[in-house]
C-alpha positions as CSV (number, residue, x, y, z in Angstrom):
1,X,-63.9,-97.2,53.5
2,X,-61.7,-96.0,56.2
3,X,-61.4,-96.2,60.0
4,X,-60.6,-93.5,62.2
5,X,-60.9,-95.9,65.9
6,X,-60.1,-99.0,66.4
7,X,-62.6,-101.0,68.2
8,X,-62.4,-100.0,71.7
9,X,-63.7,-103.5,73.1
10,X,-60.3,-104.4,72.2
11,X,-58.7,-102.6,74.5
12,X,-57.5,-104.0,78.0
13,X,-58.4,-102.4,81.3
14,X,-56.5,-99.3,82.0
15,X,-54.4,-99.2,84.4
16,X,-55.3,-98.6,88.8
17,X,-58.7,-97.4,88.9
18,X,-59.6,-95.2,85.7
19,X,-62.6,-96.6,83.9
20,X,-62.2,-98.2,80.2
21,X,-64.0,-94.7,78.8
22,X,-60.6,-92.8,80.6
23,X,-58.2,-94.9,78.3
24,X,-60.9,-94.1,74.9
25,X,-60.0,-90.6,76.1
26,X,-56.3,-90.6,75.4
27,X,-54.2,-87.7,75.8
28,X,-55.5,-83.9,76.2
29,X,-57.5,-83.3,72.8
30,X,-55.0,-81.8,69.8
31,X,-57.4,-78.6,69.7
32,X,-56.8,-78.0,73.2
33,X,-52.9,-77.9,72.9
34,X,-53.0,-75.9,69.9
35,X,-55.3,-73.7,71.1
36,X,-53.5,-73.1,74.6
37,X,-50.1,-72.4,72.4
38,X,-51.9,-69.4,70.1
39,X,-53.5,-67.8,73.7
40,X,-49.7,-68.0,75.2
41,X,-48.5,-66.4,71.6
42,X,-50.7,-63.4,71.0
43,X,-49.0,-62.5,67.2
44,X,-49.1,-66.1,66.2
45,X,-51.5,-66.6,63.3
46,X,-52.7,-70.4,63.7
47,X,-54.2,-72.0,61.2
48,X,-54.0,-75.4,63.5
49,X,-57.2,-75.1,65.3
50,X,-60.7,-73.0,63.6
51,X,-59.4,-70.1,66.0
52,X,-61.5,-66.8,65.6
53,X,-60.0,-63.8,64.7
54,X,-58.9,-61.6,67.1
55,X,-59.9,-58.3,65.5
56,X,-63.1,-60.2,64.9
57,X,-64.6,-60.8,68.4
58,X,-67.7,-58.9,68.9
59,X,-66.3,-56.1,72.0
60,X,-68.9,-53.4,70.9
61,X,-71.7,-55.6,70.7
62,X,-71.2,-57.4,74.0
63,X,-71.0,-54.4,75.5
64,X,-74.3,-53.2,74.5
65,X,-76.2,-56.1,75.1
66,X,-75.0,-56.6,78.9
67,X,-75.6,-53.0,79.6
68,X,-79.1,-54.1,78.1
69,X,-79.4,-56.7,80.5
70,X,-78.2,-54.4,84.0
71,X,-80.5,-51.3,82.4
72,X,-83.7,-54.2,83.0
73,X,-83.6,-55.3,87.1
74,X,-85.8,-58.2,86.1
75,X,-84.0,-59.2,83.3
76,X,-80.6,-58.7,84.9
77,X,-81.7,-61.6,88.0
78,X,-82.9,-64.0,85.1
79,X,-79.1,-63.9,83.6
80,X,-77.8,-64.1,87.3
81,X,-80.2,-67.2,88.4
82,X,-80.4,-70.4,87.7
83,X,-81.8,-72.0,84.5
84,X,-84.0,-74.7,83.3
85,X,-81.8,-78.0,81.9
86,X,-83.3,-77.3,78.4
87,X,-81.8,-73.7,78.5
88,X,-83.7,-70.0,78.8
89,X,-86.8,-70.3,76.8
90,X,-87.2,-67.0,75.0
91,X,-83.9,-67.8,73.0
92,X,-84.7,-70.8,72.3
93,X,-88.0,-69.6,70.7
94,X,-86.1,-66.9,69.2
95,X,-83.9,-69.9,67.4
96,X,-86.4,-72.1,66.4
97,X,-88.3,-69.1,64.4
98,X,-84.8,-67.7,62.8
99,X,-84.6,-71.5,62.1
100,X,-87.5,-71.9,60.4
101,X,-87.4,-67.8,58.7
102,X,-84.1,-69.1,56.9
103,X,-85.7,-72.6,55.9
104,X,-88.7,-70.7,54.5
105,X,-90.6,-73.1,56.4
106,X,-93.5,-73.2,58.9
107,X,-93.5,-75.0,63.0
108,X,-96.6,-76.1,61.4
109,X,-95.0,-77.7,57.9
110,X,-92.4,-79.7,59.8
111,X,-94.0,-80.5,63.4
112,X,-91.8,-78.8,65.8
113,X,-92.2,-77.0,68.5
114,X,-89.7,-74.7,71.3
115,X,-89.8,-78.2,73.4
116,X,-87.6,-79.7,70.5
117,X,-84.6,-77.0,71.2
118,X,-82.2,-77.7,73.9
119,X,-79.2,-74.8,74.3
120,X,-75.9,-76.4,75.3
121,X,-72.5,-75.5,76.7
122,X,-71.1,-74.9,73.1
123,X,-72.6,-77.5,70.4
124,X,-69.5,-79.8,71.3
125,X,-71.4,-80.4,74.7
126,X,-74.7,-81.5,72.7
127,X,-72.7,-83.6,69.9
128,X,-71.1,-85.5,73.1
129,X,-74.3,-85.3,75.0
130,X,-76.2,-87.2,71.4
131,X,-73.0,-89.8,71.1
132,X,-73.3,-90.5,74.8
133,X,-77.4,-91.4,74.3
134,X,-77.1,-93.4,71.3
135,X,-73.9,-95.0,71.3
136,X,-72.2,-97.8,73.2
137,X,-68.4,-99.2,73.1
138,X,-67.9,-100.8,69.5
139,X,-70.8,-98.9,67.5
140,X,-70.4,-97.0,64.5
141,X,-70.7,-93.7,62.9
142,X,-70.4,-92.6,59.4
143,X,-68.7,-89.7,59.1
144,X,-67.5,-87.4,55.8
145,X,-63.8,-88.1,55.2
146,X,-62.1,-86.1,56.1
147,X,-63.9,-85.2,59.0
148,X,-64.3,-82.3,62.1
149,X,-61.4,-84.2,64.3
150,X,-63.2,-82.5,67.4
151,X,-65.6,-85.3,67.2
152,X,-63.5,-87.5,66.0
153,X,-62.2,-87.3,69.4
154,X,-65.7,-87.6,71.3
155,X,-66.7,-90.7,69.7
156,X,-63.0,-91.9,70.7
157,X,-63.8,-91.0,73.9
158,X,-67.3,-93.2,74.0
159,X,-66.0,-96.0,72.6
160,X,-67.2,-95.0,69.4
161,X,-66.1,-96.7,65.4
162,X,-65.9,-92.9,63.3
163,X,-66.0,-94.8,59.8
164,X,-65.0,-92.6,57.0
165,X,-67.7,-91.4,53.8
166,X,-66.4,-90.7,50.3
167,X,-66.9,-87.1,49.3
168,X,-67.0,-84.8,46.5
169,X,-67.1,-80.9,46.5
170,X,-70.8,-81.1,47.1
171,X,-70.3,-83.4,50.5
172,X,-70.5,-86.8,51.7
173,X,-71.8,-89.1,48.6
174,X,-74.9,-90.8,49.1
175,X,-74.1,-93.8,47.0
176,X,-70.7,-94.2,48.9
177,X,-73.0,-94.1,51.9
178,X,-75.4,-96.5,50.5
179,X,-73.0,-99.1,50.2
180,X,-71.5,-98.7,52.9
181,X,-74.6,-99.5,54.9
182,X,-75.0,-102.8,52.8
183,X,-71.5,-104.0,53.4
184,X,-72.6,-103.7,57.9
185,X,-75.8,-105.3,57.0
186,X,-74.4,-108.0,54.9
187,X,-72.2,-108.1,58.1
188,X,-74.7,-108.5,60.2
189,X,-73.4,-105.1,61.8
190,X,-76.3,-102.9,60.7
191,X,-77.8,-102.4,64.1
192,X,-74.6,-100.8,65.3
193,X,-74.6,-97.8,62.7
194,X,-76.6,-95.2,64.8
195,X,-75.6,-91.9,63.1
196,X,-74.2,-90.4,60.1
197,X,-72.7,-86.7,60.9
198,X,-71.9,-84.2,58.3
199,X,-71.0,-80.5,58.4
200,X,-73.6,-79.1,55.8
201,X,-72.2,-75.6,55.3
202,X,-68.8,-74.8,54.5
203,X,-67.5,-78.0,56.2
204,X,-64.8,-78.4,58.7
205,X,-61.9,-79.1,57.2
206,X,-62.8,-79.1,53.5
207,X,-64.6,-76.0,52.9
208,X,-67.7,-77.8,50.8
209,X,-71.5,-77.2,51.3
210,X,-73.5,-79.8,50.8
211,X,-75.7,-79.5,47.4
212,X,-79.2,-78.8,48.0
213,X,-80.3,-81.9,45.7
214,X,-77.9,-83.9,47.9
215,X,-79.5,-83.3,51.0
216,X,-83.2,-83.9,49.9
217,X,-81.4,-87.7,49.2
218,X,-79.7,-88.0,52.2
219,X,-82.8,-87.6,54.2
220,X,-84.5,-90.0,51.7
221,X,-81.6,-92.3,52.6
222,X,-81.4,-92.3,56.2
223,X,-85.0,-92.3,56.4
224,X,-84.8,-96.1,53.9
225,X,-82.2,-97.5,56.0
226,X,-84.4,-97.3,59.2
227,X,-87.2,-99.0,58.2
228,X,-84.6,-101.9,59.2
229,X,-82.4,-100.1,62.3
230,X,-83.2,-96.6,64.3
231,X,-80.5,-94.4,62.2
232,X,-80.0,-90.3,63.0
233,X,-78.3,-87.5,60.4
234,X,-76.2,-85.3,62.8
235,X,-76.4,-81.8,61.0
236,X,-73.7,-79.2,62.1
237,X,-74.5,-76.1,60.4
238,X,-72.0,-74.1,62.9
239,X,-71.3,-72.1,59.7
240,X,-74.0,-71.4,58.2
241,X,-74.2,-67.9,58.7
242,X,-70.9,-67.4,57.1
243,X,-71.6,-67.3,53.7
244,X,-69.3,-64.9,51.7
245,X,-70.7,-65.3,48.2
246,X,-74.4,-66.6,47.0
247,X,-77.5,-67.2,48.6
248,X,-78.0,-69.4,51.5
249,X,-79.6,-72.5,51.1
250,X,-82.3,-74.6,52.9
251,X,-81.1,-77.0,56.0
252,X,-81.4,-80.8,55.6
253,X,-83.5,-80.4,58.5
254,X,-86.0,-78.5,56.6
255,X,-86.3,-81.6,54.3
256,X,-87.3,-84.1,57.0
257,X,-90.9,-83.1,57.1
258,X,-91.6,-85.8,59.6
259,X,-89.1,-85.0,62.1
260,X,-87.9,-88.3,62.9
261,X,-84.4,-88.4,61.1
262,X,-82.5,-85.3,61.2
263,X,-81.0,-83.4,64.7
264,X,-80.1,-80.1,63.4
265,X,-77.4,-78.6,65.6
266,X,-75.6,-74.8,65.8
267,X,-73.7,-72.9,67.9
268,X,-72.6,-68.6,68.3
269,X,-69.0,-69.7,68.0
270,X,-68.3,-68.7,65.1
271,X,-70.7,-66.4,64.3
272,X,-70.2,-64.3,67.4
273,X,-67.6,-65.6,70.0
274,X,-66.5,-68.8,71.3
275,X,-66.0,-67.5,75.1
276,X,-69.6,-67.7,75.1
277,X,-70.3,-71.0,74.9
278,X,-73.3,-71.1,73.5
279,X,-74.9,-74.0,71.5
280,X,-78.1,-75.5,70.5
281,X,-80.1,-77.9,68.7
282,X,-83.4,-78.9,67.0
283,X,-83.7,-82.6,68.0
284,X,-86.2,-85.5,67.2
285,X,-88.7,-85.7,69.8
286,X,-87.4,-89.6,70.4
287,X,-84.2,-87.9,71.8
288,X,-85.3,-84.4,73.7
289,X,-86.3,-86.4,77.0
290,X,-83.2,-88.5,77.0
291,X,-80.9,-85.9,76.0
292,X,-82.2,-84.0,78.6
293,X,-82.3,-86.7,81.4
294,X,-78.1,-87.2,80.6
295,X,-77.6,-83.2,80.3
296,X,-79.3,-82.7,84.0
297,X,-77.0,-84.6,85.4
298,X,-73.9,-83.4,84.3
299,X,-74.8,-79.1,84.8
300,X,-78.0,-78.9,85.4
301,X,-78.5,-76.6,83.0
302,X,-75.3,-74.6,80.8
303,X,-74.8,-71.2,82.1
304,X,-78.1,-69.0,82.1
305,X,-75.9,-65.7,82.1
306,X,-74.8,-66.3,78.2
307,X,-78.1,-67.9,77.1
308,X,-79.7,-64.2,78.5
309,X,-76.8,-62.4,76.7
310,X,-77.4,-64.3,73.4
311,X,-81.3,-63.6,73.7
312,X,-80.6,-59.8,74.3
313,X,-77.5,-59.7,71.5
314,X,-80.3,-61.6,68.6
315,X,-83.3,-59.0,70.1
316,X,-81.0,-55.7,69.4
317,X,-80.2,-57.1,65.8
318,X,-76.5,-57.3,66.9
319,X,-75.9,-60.6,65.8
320,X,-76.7,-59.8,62.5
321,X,-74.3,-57.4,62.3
322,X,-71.6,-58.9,63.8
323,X,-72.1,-61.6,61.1
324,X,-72.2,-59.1,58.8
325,X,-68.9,-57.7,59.7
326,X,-67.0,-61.4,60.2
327,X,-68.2,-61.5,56.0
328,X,-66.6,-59.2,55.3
329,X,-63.2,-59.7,56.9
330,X,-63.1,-63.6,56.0
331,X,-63.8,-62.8,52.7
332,X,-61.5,-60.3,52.0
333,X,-58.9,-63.1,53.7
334,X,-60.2,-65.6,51.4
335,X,-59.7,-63.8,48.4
336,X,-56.4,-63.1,49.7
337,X,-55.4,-66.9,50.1
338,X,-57.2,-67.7,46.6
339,X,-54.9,-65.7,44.7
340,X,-52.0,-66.8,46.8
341,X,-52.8,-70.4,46.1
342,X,-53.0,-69.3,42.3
343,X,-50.2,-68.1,42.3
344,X,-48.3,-70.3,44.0
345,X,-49.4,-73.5,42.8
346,X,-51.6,-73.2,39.5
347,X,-48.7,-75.3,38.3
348,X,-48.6,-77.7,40.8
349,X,-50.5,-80.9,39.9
350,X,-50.5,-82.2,43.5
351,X,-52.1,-79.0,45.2
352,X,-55.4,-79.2,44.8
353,X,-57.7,-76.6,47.2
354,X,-61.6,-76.2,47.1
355,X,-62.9,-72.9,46.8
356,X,-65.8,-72.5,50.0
């Protein structure tokens, strides 16, 4: 078991007049730095911070969807007025079906409905917005280890415990999270474990997918583990589009029939362009009004002009095809590295790599 923050009740007021949730916060975020040093260095290749390709940002297929949007008056004022706080409603009803296409699973089969999706500024602004509506200083998440060190940082920044999961090249292990529940309720720390967050496609940093056998048990886990104290599976399937060999593979989500456990969450940074900023998820009904309350007042609503551009990139297929073409390049960049690593370090018995 392993500890990513300390327990931030043990921290002394900060200094003058910043709050205790200022001092969580620390310094500027790592990601930011990095990223801010590869924007002022054009020909740097990073490999420091998930940064997108720059031959792989979508230029074509922007353009055609916002000359889409000024060819259609009315729906040119709908990008250029405000939204609702749940984001623009015909993408989020075009998610929730492409959601439930790639499950092979009906609204009907798993009780959802377009009032469960909430679009966000980026999914980073819905993870925070889920920390900061279940968490309080000193609580406790269980997280795969190693995990995304993005969130890492949010629950630092709430006063959040990031407690680290054994894994395996199939993901987090369920029996490593089993006992790790028993050791907080033998404890008597069960009732601050509120969430377990994964990254079930290709995660963030290790490359592994969790099996599909695994995530039928994790849902059977979480879902055992709250009879006794109100627990949540954070699913970040940011990925999941980018799949370079095999067939896809059904969500967790789509194994929690009765919609109580799982809050599936996504975003079109990877998959189409991270100047977007465009994020979403498929929560619990428990959590939309909450989630909602706590979004409202922070932006009343993330920026209407993407959600419209999204909408009009999914209708004219172009996201699809930009995936497509991402694929293609990653995987040709993959197979690059694997037979780098090969033949670099077949040799080497401490360099070990998983294959994504």
């Amino acid at each position: 078991m392993s500890q990513s923050n300390p327990d931030p009740t043990d921290n002394p007021p900060p200094p003058g007049r910043l709050s205790r949730r200022a001092a969580c916060a620390g310094d500027e975020p790592i990601a930011s730095v990095l990223m801010a040093r590869t924007l002022a260095n054009p020909q740097l290749v990073s490999l420091a911070a998930g940064f997108v390709d720059q031959q792989g940002l979508p230029l074509e297929a922007t353009r055609e969807a916002v000359e889409a949007i000024w060819s259609d008056p009315c729906r040119a004022r709908a990008a250029l007025q405000y939204g609702t706080t749940a984001g623009y409603r015909p993408l989020r009803e075009m998610l929730l079906e492409r959601l439930l296409q790639a499950d092979g699973r009906s609204a009907a089969e798993l009780g959802v409905s377009v009032e469960q999706v909430v679009l966000t500024a980026g999914s980073n602004q819905l993870l925070f917005l889920l920390g900061d509506v279940l968490l309080d200083p000193g609580d406790i998440v269980l997280c795969a280890s190693p995990s995304y060190f993005v969130f890492l940082g949010t629950l630092k920044t709430l006063g959040a415990r990031a407690v680290g999961v054994a894994t395996d090249r199939h993901g987090p292990i369920p029996e490593a999270i089993d006992e790790l529940l028993q050791h907080y309720q033998q404890a008597g720390e069960l009732h601050r474990v509120k969430a377990i967050y994964l990254c079930s496609y290709f995660d963030n940093p290790t490359g592994a997918t969790v099996a599909r056998q695994r995530r039928a048990e994790l849902v059977e886990l979480v879902r055992r583990w709250s009879r006794n104290s109100k627990l949540y599976l954070i699913e970040d399937a940011a990925y999941r589009p980018l799949r370079y060999y095999g067939s896809d593979i059904p969500s967790i989500r789509s194994f929690d029939s009765a919609g109580e456990t799982v809050v599936y969450v996504d975003s079109f940074s990877k998959t189409f362009s991270p100047g977007v900023r465009v994020g979403w998820g498929l929560l619990p009904k428990d959590l939309v009004q909450p989630v909602l309350a706590e979004k409202g007042n922070i932006d009343f609503g993330s920026p209407n002009f993407n959600q419209v551009l999204m909408a009009t990139v999914l209708e004219l297929g172009l996201h699809q095809r930009h995936a497509q073409k991402l694929c293609d390049l990653y995987r040709h960049k993959l197979d690059v590295t694997l037979r780098a690593l090969a033949d670099c370090f077949a040799d080497n018995q401490h360099v070990q790599w998983l294959t994504p």
